[in-house]
C-alpha positions in Angstrom: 46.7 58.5 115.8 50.5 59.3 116.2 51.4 55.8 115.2 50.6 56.7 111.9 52.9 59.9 112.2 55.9 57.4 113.1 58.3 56.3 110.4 58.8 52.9 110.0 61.6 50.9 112.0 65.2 51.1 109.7 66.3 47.8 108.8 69.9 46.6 110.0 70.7 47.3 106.2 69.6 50.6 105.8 71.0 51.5 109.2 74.7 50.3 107.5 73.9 52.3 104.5 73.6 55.1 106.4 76.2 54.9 108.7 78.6 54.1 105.3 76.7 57.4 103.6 77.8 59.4 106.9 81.7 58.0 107.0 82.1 59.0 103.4 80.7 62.4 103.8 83.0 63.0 106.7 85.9 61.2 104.9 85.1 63.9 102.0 84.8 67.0 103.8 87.6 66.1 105.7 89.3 65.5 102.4 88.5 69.0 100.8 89.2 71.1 103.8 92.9 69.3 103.6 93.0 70.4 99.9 92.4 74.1 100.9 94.5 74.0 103.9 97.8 72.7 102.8 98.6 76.2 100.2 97.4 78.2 103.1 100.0 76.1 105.6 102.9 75.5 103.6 102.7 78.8 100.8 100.8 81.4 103.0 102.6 84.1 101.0 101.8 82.9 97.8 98.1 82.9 98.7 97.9 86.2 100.3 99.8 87.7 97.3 96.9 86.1 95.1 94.8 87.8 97.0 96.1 91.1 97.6 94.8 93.9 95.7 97.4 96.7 94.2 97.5 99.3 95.8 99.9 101.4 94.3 99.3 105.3 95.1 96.8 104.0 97.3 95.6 105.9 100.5 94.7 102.9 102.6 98.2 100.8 104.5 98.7 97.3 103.7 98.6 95.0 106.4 101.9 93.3 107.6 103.2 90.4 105.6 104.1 88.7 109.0 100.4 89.2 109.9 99.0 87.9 106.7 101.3 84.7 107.1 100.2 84.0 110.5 96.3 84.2 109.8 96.6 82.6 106.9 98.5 79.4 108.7 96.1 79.6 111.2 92.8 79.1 109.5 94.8 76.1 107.4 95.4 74.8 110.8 92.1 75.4 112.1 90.7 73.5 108.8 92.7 70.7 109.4 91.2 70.8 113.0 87.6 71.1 111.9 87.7 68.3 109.0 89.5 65.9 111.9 86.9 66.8 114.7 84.2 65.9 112.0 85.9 62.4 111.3 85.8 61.7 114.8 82.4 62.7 116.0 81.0 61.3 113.0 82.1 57.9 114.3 83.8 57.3 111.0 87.1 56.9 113.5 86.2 54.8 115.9 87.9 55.7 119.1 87.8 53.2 122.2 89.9 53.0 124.8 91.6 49.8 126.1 89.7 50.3 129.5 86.5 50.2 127.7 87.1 46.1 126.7 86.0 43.5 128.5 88.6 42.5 131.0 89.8 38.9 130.0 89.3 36.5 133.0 92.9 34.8 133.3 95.2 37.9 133.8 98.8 37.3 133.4 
């Protein structure tokens, strides 16, 4: 009864497929966070400026330029972070560790 229910086994090519679909996904994100980080990293003024709205004769303060700059460089740094930590997990980087070889059986 729950054999039915079951999808079918993936072939090694599908499996390859996938694993190809997954690295370019990654590679993409990763990609387009990078594209909205760098302004926000290296011209944090020029995008706050964009986004600031006049407020000449206005009742409510403006928040610190200084302040502005900072969050601004840090959520470009913390999309950097997140389109890297994607990469990784996603196994699009492969990451091993020279302990994790096999030892070879005539050391030096």
């Amino acid at each position: 009864m729950y054999a039915a229910l079951s999808p079918p086994p993936l072939s090694s090519s599908r499996r390859l497929t996938t694993t190809q679909s997954v690295s370019a996904y990654s590679a993409a994100s990763l990609a387009w966070l990078a594209v909205q980080a760098v302004p926000l990293i290296i011209w944090p003024s020029l995008v706050t400026t964009l986004l600031r709205v006049n407020t000449h004769g206005s009742q409510y303060a403006t928040a610190d330029p200084s302040l502005e700059q900072y969050f601004a460089r840090s959520l470009g740094l913390a999309q950097l972070a997140l389109g890297s930590l994607l990469l990784v997990l996603s196994g699009a980087l492969p990451l091993d560790s020279v302990a994790d070889s096999k030892p070879s059986p005539n050391p030096p």
